[in-house]
C-alpha positions as CSV (number, residue, x, y, z in Angstrom):
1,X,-7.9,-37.5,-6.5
2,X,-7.1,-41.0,-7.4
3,X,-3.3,-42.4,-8.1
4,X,-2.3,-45.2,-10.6
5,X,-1.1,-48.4,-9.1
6,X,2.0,-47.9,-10.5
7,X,2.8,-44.4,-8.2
8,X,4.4,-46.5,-5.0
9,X,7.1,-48.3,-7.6
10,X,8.0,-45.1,-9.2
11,X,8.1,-42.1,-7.3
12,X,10.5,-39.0,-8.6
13,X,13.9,-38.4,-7.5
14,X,14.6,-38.1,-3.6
15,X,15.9,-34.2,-4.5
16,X,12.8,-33.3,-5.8
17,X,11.7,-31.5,-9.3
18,X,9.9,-28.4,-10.2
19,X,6.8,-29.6,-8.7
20,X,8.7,-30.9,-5.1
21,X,11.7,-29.8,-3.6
22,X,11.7,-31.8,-0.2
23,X,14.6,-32.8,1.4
24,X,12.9,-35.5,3.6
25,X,9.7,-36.4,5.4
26,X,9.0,-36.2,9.0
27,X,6.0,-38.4,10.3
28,X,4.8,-36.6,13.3
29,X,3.0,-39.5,15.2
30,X,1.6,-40.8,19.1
31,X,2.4,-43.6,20.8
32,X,-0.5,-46.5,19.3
33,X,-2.0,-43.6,16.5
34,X,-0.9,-46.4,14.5
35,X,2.4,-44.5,13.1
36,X,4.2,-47.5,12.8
37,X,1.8,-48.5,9.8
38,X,2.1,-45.6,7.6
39,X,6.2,-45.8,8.1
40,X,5.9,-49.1,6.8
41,X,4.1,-48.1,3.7
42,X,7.1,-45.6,3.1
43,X,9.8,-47.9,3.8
44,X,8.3,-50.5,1.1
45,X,9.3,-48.0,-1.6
46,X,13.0,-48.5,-3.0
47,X,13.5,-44.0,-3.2
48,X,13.3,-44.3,0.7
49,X,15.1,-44.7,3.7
50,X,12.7,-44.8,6.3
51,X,13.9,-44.5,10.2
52,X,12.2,-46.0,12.6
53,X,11.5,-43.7,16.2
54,X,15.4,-41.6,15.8
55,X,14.2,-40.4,19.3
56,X,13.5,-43.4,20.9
57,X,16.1,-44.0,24.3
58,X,16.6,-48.1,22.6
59,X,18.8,-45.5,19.8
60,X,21.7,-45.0,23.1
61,X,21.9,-48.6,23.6
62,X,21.7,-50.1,20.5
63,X,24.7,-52.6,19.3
64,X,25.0,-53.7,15.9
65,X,24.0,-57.7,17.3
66,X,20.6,-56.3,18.3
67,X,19.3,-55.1,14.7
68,X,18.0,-58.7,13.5
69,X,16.5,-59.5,16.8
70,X,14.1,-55.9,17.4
71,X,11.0,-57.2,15.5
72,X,7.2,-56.9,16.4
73,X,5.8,-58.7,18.9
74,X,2.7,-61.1,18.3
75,X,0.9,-58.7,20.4
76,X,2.0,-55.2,19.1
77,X,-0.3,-54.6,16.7
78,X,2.2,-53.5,14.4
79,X,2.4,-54.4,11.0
80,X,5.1,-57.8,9.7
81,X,7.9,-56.0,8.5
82,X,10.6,-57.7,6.2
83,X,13.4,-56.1,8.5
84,X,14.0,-55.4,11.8
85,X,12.6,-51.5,13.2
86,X,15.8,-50.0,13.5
87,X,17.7,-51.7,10.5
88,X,18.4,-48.5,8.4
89,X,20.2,-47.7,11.3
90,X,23.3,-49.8,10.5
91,X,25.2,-48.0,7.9
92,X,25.7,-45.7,11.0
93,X,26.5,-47.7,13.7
94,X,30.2,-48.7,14.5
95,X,30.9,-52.4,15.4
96,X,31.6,-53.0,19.2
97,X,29.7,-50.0,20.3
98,X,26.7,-49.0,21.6
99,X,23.8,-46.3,19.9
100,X,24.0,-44.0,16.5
101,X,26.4,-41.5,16.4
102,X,25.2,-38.1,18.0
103,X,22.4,-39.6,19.7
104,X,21.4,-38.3,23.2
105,X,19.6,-39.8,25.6
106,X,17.8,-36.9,26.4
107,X,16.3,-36.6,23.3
108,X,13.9,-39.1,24.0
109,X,11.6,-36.8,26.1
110,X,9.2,-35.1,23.9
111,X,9.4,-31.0,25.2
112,X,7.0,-27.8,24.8
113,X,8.9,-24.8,25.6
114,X,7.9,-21.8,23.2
115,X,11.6,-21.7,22.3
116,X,14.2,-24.7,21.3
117,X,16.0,-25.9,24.6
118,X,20.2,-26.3,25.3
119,X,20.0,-30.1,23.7
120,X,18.7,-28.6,20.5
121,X,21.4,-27.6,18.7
122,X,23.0,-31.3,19.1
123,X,19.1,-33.2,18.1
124,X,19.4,-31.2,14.9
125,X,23.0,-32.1,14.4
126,X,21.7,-35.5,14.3
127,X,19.0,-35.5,12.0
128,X,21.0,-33.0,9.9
129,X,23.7,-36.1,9.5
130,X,21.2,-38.9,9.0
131,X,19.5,-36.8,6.6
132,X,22.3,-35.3,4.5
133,X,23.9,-38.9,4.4
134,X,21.1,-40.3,3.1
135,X,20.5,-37.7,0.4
136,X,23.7,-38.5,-0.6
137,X,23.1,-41.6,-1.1
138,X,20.1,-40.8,-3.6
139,X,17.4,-41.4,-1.1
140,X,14.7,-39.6,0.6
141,X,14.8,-39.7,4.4
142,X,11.4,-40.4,6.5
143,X,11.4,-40.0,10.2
144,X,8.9,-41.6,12.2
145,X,8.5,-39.7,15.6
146,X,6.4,-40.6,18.6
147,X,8.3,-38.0,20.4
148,X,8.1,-35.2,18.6
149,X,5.4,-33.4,18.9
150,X,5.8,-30.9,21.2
151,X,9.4,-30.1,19.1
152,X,7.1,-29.7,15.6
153,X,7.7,-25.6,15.8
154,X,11.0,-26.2,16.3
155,X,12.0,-28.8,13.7
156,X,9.6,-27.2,11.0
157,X,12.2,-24.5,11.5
158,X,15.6,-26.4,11.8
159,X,14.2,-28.1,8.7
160,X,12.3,-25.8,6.3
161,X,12.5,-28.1,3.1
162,X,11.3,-31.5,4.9
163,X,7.5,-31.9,4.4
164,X,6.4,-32.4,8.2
165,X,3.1,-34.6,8.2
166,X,1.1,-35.6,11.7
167,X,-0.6,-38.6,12.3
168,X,-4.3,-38.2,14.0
169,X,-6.4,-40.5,16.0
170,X,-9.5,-40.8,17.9
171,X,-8.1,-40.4,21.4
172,X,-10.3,-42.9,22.6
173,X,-9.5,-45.5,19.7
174,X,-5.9,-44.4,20.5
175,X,-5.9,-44.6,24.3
176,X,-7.7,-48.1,24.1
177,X,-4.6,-49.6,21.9
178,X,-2.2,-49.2,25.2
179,X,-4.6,-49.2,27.6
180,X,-5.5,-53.2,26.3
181,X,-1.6,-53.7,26.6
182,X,-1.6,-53.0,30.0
183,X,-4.8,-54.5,31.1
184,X,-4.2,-57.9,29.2
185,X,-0.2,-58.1,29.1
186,X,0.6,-55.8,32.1
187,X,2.8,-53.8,29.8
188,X,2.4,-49.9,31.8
189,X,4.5,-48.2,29.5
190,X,1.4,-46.1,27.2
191,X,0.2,-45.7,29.8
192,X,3.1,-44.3,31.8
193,X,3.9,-42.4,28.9
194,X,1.9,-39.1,29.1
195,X,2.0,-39.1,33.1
196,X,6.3,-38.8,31.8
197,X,5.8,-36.1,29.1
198,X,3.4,-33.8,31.5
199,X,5.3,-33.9,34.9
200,X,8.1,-33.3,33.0
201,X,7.3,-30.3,31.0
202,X,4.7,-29.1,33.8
203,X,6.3,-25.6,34.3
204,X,5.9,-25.3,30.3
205,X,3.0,-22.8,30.3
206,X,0.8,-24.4,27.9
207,X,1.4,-28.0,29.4
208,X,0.1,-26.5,32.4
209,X,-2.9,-25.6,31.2
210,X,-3.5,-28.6,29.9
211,X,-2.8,-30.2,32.7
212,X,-5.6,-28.6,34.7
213,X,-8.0,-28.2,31.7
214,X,-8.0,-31.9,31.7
215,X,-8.1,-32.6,35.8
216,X,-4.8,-34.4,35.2
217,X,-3.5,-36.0,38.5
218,X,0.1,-36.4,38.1
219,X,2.4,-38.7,40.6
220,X,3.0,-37.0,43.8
221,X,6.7,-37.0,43.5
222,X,8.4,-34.3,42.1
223,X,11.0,-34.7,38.7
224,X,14.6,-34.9,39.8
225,X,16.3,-36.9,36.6
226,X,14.2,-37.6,33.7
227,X,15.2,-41.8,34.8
228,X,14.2,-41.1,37.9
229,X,10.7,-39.8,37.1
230,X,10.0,-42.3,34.2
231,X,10.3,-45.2,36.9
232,X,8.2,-43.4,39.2
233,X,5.7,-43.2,36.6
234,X,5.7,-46.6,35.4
235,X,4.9,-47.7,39.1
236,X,2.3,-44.9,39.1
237,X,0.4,-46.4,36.1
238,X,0.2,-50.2,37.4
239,X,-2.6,-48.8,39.5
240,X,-3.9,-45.9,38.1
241,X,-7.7,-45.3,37.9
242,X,-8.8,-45.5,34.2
243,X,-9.9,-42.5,34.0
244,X,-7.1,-40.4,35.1
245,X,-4.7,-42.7,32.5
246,X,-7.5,-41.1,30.0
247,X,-7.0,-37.9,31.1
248,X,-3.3,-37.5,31.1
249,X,-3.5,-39.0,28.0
250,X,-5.6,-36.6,26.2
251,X,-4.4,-33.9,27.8
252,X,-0.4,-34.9,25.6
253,X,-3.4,-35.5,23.1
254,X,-4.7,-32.2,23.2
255,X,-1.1,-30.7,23.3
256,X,-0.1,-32.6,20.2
257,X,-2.9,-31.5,18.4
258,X,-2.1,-27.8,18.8
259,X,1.3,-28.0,17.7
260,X,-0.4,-29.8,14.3
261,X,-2.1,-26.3,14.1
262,X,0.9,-24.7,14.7
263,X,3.6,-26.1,12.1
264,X,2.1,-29.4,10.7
265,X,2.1,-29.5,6.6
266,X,-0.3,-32.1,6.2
267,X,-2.3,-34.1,8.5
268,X,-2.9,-37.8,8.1
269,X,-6.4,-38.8,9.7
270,X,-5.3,-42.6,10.5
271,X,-9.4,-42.9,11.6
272,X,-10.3,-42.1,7.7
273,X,-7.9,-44.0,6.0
274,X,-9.6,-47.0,6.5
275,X,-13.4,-46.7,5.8
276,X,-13.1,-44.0,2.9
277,X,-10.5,-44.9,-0.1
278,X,-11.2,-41.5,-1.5
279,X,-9.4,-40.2,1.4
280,X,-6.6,-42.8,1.1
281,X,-6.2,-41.8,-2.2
282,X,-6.1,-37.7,-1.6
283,X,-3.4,-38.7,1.2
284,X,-1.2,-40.0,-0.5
285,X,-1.5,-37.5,-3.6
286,X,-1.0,-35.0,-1.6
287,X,2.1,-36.6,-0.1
288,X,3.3,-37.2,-4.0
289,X,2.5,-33.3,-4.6
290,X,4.6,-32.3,-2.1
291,X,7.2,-34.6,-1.7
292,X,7.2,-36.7,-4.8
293,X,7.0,-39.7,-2.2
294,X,3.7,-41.8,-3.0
295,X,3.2,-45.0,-0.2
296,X,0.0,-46.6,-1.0
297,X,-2.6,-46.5,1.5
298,X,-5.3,-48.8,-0.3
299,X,-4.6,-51.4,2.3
300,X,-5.3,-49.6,5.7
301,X,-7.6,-51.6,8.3
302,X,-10.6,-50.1,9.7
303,X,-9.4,-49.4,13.1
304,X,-12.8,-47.4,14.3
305,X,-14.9,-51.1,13.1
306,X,-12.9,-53.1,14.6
307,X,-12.7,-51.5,18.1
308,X,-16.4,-50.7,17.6
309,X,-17.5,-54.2,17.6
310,X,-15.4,-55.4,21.0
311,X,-16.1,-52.9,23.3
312,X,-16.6,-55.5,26.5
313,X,-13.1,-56.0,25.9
314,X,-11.6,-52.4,27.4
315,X,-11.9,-52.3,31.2
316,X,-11.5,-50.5,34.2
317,X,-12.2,-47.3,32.2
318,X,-15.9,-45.5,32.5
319,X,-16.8,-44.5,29.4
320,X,-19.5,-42.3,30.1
321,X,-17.6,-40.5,32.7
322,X,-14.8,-40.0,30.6
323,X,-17.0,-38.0,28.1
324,X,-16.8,-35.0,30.6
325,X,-13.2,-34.0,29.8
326,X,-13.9,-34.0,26.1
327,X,-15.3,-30.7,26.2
328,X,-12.8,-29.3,28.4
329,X,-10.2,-30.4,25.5
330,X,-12.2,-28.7,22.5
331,X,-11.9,-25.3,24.6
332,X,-8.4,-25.8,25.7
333,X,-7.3,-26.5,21.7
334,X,-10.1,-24.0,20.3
335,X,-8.0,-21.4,22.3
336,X,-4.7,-21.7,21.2
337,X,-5.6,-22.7,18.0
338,X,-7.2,-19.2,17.4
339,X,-3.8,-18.1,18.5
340,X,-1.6,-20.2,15.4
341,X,-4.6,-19.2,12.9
342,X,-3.9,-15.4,13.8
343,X,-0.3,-16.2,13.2
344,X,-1.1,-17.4,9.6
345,X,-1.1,-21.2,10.6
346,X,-3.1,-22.9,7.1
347,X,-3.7,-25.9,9.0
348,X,-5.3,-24.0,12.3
349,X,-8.5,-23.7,11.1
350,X,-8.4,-27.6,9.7
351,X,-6.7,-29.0,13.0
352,X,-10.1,-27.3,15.0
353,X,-12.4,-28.8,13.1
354,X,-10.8,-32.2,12.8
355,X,-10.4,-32.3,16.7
356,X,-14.1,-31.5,17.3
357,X,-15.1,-35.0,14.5
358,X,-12.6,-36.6,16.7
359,X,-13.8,-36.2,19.8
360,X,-17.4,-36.5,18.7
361,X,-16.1,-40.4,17.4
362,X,-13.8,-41.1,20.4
363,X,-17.8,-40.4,22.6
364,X,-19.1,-43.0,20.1
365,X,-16.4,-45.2,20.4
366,X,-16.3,-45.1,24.2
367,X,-19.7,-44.5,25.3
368,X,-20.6,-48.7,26.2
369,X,-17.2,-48.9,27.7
370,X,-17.9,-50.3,31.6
């Protein structure tokens, strides 16, 4: 299904109609799954406020002086925005303090408990008050998460009339974006990242199982704060093998994936949108089906073609060993996949399939990597 060019300018009402009755969007997304792109296309349409990452720990020390200066980098990848990431964030903000009311810093750790944890009740608060303020102000809310995953169950819950929407990736297209940060610009953090989520939700059943499904190697040191074991992990990933960054990585991957099956309304396949218009198209009908929000996705780069063609540039990383955990991850998501289809999960089924394409692309992808 194809949309008229004229569906990004005039989307319906933010409260919804007959058709659509969502009370906001939440963009479920990874770290470099190239989330930041589809926000934009949502924030260039004048029914939306779109927030930018309302997990992220630079929320608890924002000031009102650092709006204008948080822009991409020249090496970010991200798209040029015509204001700064956290800019719809001001209308909240008090002048001489620091950080959006009701934020906590521990929100920023993503978590996979079967059942909402003791910080929940105050994360919900939070969104509950950005969202209701905005509706108020006759816009539609979009949230764009890179920390969220693991929380999908429990926000589809706390929010039953937001349309929740993940963001998909080849994990090797995806793992490349940050791995090429820190090989080239010494920037550990993606790479950090995962090694954070896993050793921090390790006891979690599920992340355990994952964890040894996927050979992870974790840093030595046990968690005492959440600080405390981010910085351990950031000194952990200046020197990691390649292949164990790949394999903490898809393991969160892997995780992330399963919670799609789980709760996810829609699934956005970031690898499709730019080699097949068709599919560009579909998205974002769907998205106006069920939301009444219509971003325009006729623009998106070919992400797969254009890491295809400069594979001497990723390093370190052993492409063809790397292959070997991929079929370790198909069993690990196969199995508790079955478990959300039994539950009546629509999208368990889909999310199954989808993962098996995308790891059959990211062996493609990586396969002449040296």
């Amino acid at each position: 299904m194809s949309l008229p060019d004229s569906s990004a300018q005039h989307s319906s009402p933010p409260h919804g109609n007959a058709g659509h009755s969502s009370r906001g969007i939440f963009l479920h997304t990874g770290w470099r799954s190239a989330g930041t792109w589809v926000w934009s296309k949502f924030r260039e349409l004048e029914s939306v406020t779109a927030f930018y990452e309302p997990l992220s720990n630079v929320i608890g020390d924002l000031k009102l002086a650092d709006l204008g200066v948080l822009k991409p980098s020249f090496n970010s990848g991200h798209p040029a925005l015509d204001a700064p990431y956290f800019a719809e964030y001001r209308s909240f903000m008090r002048e001489g303090a620091r950080g959006v009311p009701g934020y906590r810093r521990r929100f920023s750790t993503d978590r996979f408990g079967a059942a909402p944890d003791e910080e929940f009740p105050a994360l919900h608060a939070y969104l509950q008050e950005l969202t209701e303020r905005t509706l108020g102000a006759g816009k539609m809310p979009v949230f764009k998460f890179c920390r969220s995953s693991g929380r999908l169950p429990w926000l589809k819950n706390a929010f039953p009339a937001a349309l929740h929407a993940a963001v998909i990736r080849n994990p090797a297209s995806q793992f490349a974006s940050g791995w090429l940060l820190h090989q080239e610009w010494r920037n550990t953090f993606f790479v950090a990242a995962p090694l954070r989520v896993l050793g921090l939700n390790q006891r979690e059943p599920i992340v355990k199982a994952a964890i040894d499904a996927c050979d992870v190697r974790l840093p030595p040191d046990a968690p005492t704060s959440d600080d405390a074991y981010a910085a351990v992990c950031e000194q952990y990933a200046r020197t990691v093998e390649g292949t164990q960054a790949y394999r903490a990585f898809i393991a969160l991957w892997a995780l992330s994936a399963v919670r799609m099956a789980n709760a996810a309304d829609l699934v956005i396949d970031i690898d499709r949108l730019g080699n097949d218009r068709a599919y560009a198209a579909d998205s974002a009908a769907q998205l106006a089906a069920r939301s009444g929000i219509a971003p325009r996705f006729n623009d998106a780069r070919d992400l797969v073609d254009e890491l295809k063609r400069t594979p001497a540039r990723i390093a370190g990383v052993d492409g063809w060993s790397i292959r070997t955990v991929h079929g370790a991850v198909q069993k690990f998501v196969d199995a508790h996949v079955q478990g959300a289809q039994a539950a009546g999960s629509m999208q368990a089924p889909e999310v199954s399939a989808l993962v098996r394409e995308k790891l059959a692309l990211a062996a493609a992808i990586s396969e002449p990597w040296r």
